[in-house]
mmCIF file as gemmi writes it, N, C-alpha and C atoms, coordinates in Angstrom:
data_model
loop_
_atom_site.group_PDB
_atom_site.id
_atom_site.type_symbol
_atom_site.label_atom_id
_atom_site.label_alt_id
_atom_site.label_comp_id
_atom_site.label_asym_id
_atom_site.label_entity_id
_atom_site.label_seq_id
_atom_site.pdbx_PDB_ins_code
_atom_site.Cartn_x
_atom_site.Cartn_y
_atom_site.Cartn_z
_atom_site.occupancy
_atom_site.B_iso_or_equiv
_atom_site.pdbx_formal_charge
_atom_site.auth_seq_id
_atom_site.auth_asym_id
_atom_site.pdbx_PDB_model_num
ATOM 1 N N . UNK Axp A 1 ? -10.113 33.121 30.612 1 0 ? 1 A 1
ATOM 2 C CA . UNK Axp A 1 ? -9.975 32.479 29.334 1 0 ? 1 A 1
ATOM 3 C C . UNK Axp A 1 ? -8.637 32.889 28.723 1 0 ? 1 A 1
ATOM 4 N N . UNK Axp A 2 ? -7.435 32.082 27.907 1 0 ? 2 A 1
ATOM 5 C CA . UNK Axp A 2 ? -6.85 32.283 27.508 1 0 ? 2 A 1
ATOM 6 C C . UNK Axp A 2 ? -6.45 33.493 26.444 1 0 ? 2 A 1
ATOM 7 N N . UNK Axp A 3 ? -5.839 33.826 26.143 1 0 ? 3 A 1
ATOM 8 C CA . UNK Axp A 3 ? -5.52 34.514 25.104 1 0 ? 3 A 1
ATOM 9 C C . UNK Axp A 3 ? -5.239 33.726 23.4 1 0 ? 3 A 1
ATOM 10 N N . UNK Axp A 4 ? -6.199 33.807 22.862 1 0 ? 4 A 1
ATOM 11 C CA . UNK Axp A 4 ? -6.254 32.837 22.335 1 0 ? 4 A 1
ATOM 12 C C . UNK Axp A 4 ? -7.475 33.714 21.078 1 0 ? 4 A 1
ATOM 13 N N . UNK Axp A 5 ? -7.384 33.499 19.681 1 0 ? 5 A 1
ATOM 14 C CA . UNK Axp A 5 ? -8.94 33.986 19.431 1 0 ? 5 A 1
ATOM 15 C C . UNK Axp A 5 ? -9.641 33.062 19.15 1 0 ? 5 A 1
ATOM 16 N N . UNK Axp A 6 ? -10.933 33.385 19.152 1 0 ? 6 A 1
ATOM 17 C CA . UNK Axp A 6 ? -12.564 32.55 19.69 1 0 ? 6 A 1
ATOM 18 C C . UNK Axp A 6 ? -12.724 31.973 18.039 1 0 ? 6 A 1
ATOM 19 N N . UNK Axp A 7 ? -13.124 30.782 18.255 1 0 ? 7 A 1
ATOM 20 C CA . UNK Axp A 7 ? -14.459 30.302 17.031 1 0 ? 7 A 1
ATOM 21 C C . UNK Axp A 7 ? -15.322 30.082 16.842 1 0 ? 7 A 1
ATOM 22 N N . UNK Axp A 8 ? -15.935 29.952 15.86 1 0 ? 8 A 1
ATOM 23 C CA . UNK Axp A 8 ? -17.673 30.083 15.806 1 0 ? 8 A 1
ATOM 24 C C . UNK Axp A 8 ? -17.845 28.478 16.252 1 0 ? 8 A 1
ATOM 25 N N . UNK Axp A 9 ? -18.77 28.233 17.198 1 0 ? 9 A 1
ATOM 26 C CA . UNK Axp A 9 ? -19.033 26.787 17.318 1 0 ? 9 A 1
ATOM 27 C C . UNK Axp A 9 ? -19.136 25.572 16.475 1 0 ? 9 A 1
ATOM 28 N N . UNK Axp A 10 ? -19.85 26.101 14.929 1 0 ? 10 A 1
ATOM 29 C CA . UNK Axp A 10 ? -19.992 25.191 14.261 1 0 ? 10 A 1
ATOM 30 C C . UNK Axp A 10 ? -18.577 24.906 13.198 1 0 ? 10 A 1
ATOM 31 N N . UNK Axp A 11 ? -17.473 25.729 13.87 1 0 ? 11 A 1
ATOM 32 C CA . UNK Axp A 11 ? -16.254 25.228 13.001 1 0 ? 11 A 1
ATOM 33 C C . UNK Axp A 11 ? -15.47 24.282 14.233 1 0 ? 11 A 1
ATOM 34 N N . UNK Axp A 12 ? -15.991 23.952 15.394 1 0 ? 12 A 1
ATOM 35 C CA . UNK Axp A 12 ? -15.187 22.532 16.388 1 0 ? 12 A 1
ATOM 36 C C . UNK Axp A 12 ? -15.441 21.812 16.115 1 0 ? 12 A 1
ATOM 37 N N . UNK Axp A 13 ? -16.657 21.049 15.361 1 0 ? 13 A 1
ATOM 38 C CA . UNK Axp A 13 ? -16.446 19.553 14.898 1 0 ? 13 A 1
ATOM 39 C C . UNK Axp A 13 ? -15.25 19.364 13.681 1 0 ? 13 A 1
ATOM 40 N N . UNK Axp A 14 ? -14.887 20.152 12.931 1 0 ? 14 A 1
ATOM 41 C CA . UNK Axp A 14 ? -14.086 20.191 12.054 1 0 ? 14 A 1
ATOM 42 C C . UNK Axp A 14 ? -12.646 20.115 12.995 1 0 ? 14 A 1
ATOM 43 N N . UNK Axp A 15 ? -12.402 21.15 13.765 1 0 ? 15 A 1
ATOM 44 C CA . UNK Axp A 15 ? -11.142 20.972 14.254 1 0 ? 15 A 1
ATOM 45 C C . UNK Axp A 15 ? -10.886 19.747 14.652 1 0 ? 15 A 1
ATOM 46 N N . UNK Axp A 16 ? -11.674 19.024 15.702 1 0 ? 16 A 1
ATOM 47 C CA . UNK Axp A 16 ? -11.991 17.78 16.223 1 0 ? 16 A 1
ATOM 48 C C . UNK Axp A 16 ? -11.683 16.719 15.673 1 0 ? 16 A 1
ATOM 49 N N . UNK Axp A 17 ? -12.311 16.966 13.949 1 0 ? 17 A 1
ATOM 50 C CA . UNK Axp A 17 ? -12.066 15.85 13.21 1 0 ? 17 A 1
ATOM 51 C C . UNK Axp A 17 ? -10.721 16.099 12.391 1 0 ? 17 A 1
ATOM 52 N N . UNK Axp A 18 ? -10.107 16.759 12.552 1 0 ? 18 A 1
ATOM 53 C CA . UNK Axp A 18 ? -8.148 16.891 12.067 1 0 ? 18 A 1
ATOM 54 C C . UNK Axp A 18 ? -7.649 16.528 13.119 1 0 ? 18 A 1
ATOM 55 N N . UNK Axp A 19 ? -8.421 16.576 14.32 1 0 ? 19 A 1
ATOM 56 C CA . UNK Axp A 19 ? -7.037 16.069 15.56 1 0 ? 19 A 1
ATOM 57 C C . UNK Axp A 19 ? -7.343 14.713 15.612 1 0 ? 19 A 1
ATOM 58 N N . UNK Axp A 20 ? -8.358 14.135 15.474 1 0 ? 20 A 1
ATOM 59 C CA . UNK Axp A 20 ? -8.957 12.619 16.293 1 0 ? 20 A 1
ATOM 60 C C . UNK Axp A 20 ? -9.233 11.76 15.167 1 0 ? 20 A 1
ATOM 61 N N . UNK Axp A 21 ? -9.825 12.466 13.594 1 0 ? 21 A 1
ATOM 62 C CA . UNK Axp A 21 ? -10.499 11.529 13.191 1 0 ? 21 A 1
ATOM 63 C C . UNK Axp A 21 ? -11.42 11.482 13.37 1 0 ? 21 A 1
ATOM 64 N N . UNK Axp A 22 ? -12.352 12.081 13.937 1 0 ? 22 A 1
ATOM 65 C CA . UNK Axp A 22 ? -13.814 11.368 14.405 1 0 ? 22 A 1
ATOM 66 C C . UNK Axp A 22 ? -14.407 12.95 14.793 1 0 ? 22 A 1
ATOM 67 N N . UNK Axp A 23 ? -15.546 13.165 13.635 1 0 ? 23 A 1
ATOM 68 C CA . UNK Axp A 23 ? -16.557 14.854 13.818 1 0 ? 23 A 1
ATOM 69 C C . UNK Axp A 23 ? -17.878 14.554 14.824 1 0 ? 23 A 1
ATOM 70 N N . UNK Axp A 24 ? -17.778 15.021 16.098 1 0 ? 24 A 1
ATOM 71 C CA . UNK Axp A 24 ? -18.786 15.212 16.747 1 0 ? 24 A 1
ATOM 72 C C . UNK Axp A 24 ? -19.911 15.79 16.355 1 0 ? 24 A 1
ATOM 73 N N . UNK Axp A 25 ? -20.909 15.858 16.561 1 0 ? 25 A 1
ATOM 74 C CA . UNK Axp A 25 ? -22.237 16.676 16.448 1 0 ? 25 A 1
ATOM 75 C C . UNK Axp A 25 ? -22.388 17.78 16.946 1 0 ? 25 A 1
ATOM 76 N N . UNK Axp A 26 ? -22.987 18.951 16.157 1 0 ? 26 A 1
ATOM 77 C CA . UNK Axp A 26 ? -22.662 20.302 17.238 1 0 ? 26 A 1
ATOM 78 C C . UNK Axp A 26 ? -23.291 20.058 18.327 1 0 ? 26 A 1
ATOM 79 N N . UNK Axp A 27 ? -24.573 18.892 18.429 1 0 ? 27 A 1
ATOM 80 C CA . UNK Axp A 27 ? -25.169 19.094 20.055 1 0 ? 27 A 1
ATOM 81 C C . UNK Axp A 27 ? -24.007 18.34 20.885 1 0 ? 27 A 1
ATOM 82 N N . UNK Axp A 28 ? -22.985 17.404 20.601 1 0 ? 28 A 1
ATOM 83 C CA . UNK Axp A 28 ? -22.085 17.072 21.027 1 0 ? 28 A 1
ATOM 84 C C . UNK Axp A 28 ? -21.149 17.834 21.661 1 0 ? 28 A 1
ATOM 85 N N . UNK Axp A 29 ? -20.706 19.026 20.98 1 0 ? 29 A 1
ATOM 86 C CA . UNK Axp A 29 ? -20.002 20.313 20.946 1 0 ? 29 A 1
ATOM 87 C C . UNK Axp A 29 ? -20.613 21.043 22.003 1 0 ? 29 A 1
ATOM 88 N N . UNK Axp A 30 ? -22.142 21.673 22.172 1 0 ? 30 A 1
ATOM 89 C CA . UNK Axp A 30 ? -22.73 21.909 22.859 1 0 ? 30 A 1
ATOM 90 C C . UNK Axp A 30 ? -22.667 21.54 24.235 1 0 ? 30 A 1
ATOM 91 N N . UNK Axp A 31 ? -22.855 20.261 24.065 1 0 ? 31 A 1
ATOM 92 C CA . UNK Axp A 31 ? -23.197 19.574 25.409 1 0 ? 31 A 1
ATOM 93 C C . UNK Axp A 31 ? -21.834 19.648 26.56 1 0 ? 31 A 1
ATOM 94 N N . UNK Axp A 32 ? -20.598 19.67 25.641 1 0 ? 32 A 1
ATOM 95 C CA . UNK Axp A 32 ? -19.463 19.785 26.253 1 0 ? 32 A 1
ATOM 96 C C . UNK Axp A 32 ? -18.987 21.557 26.875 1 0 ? 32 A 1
ATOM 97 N N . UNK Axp A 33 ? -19.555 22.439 25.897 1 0 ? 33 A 1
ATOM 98 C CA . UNK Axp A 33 ? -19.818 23.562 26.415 1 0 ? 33 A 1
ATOM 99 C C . UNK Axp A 33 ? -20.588 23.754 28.055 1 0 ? 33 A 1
ATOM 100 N N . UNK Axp A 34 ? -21.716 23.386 27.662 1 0 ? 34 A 1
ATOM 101 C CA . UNK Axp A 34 ? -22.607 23.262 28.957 1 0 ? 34 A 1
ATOM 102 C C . UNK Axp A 34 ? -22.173 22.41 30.108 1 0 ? 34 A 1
ATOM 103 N N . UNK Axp A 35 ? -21.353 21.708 29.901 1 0 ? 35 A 1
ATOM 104 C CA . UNK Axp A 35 ? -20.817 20.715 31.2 1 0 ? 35 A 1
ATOM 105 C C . UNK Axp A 35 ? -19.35 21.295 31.36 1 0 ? 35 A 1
ATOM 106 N N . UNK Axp A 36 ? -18.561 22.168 30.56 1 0 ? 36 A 1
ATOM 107 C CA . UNK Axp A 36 ? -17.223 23.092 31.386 1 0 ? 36 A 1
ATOM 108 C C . UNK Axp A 36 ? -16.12 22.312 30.751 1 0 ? 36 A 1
ATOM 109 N N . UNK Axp A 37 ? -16.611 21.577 29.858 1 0 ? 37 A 1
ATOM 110 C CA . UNK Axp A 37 ? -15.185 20.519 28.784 1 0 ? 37 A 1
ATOM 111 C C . UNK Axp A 37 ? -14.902 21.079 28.254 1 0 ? 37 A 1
ATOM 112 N N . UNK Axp A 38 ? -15.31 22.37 28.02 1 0 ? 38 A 1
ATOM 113 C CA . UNK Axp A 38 ? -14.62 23.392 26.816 1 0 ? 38 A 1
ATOM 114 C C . UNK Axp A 38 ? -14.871 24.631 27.497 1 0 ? 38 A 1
ATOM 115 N N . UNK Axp A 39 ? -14.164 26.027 26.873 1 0 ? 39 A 1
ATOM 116 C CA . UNK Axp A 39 ? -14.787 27.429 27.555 1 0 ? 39 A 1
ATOM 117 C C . UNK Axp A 39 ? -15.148 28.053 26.103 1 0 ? 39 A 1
ATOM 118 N N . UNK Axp A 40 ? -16.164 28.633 26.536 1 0 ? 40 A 1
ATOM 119 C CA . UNK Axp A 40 ? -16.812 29.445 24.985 1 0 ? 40 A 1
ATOM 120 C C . UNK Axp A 40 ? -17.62 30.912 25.607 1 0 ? 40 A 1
ATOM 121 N N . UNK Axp A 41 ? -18.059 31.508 24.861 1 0 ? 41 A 1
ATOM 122 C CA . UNK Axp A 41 ? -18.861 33.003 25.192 1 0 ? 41 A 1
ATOM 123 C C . UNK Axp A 41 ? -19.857 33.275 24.494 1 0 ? 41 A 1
ATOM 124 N N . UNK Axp A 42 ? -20.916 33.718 24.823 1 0 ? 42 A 1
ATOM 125 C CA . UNK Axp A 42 ? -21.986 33.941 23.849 1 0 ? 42 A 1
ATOM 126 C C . UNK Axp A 42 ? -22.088 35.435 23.434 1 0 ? 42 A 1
ATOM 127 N N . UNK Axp A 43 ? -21.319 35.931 22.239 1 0 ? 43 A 1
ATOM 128 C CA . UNK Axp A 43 ? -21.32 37.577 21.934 1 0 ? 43 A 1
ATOM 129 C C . UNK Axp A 43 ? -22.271 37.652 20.67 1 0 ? 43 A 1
ATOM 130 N N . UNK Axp A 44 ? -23.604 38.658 21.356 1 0 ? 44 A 1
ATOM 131 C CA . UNK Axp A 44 ? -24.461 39.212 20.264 1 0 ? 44 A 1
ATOM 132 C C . UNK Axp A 44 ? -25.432 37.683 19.22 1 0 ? 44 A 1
ATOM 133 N N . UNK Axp A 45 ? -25.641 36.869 20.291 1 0 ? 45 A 1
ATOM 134 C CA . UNK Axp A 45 ? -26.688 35.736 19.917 1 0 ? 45 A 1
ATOM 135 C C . UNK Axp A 45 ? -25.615 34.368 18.993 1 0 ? 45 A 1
ATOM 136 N N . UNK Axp A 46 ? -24.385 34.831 18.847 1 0 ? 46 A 1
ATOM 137 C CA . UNK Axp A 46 ? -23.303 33.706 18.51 1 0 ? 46 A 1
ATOM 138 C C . UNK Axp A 46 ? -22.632 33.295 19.942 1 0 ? 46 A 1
ATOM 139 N N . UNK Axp A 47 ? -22.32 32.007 19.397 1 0 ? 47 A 1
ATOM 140 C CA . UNK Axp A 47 ? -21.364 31.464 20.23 1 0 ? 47 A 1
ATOM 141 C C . UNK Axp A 47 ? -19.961 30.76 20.072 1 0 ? 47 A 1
ATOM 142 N N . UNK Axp A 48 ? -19.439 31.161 20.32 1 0 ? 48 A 1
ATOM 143 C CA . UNK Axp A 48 ? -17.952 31.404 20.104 1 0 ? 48 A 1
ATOM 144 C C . UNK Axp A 48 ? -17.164 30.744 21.133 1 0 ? 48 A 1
ATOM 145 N N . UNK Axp A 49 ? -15.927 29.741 20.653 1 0 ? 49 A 1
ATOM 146 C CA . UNK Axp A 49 ? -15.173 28.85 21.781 1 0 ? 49 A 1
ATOM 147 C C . UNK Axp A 49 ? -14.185 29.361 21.473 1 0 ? 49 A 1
ATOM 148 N N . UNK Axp A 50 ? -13.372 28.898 22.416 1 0 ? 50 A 1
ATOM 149 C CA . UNK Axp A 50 ? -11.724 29.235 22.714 1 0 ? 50 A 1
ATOM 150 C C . UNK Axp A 50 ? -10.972 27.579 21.972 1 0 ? 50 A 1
ATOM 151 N N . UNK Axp A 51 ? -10.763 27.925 21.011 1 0 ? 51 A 1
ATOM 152 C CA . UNK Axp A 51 ? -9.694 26.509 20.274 1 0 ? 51 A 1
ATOM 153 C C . UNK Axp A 51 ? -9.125 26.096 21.517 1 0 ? 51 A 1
ATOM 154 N N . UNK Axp A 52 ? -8.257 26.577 22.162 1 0 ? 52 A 1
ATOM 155 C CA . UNK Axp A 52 ? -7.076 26.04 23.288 1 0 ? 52 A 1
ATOM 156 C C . UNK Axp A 52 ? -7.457 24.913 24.268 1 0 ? 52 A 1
ATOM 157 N N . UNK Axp A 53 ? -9.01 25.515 24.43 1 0 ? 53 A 1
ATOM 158 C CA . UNK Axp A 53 ? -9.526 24.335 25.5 1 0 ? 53 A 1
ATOM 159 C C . UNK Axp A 53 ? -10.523 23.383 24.496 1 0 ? 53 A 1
ATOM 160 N N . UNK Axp A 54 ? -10.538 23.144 23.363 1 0 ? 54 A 1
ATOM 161 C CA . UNK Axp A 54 ? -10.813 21.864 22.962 1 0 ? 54 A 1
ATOM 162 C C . UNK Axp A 54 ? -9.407 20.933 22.626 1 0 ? 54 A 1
ATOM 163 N N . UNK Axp A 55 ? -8.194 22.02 22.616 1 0 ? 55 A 1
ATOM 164 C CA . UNK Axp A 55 ? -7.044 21.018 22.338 1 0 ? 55 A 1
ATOM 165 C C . UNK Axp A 55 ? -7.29 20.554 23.694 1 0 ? 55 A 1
ATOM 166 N N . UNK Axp A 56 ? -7.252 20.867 24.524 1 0 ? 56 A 1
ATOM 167 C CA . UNK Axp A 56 ? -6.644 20.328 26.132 1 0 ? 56 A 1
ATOM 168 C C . UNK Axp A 56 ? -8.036 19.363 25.803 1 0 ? 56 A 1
ATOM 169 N N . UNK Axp A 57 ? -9.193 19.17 25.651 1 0 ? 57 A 1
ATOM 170 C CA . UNK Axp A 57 ? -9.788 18.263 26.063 1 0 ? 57 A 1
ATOM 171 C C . UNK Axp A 57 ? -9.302 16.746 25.273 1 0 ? 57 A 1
ATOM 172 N N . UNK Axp A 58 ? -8.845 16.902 24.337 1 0 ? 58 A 1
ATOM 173 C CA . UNK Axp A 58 ? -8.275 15.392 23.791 1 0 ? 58 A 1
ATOM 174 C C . UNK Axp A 58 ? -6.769 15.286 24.14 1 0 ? 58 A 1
ATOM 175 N N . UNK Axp A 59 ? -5.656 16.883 24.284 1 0 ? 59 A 1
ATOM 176 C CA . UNK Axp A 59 ? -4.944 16.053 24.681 1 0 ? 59 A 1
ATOM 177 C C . UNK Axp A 59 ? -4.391 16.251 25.89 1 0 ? 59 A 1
ATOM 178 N N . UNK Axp A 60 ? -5.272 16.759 26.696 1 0 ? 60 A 1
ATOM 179 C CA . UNK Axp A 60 ? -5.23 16.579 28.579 1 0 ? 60 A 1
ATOM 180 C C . UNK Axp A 60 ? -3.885 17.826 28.473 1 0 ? 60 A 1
ATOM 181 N N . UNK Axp A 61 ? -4.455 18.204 30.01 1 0 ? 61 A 1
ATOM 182 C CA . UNK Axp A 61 ? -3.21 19.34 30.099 1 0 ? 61 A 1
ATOM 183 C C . UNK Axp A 61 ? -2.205 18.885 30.727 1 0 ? 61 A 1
ATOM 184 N N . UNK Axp A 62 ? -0.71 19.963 30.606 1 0 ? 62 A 1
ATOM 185 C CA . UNK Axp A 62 ? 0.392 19.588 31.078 1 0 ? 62 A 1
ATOM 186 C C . UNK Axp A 62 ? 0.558 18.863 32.501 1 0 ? 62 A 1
ATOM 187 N N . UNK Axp A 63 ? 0.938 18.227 32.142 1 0 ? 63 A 1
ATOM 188 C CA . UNK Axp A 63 ? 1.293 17.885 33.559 1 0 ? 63 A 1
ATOM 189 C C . UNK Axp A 63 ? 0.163 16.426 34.572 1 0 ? 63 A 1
ATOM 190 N N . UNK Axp A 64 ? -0.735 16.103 33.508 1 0 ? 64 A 1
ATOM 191 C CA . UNK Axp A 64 ? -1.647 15.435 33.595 1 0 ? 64 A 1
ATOM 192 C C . UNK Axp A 64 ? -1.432 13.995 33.436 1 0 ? 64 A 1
ATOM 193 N N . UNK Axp A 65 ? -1.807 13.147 34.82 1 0 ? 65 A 1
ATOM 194 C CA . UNK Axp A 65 ? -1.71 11.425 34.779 1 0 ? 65 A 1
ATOM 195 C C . UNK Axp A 65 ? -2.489 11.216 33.536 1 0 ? 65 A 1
ATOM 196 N N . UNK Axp A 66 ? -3.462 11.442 32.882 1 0 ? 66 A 1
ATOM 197 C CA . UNK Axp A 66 ? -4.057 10.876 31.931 1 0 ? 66 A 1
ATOM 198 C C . UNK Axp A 66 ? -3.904 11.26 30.532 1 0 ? 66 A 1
């Protein structure tokens, strides 16, 4: 995981909705956790994502045809 510090899950629909416009649902958020669209950690019954890899999921990483 990057070097990067972690956020509480229920503050990525917010980020989401400053980059795109459009606030996902935390089971949305979730679901992308659980399928590897994002990297996150579960410390002490929270769960906590890495910002860096929800940027890369909207805006694709370097070097990327899409």
């Amino acid at each position: 995981m990057a070097e990067s510090l972690m956020m509480p899950i229920a503050d990525v629909p917010e980020l989401v909705e400053q980059r795109c416009g459009w606030k996902p649902s935390l089971a949305t958020v979730r679901d992308w956790l659980d399928g590897g669209k994002i990297l996150g950690r579960k410390i002490g019954g929270r769960v906590f994502i890495d910002p860096s890899s929800v940027r890369e999921l909207f805006e694709g990483k370097e070097g990327s045809d899409q």
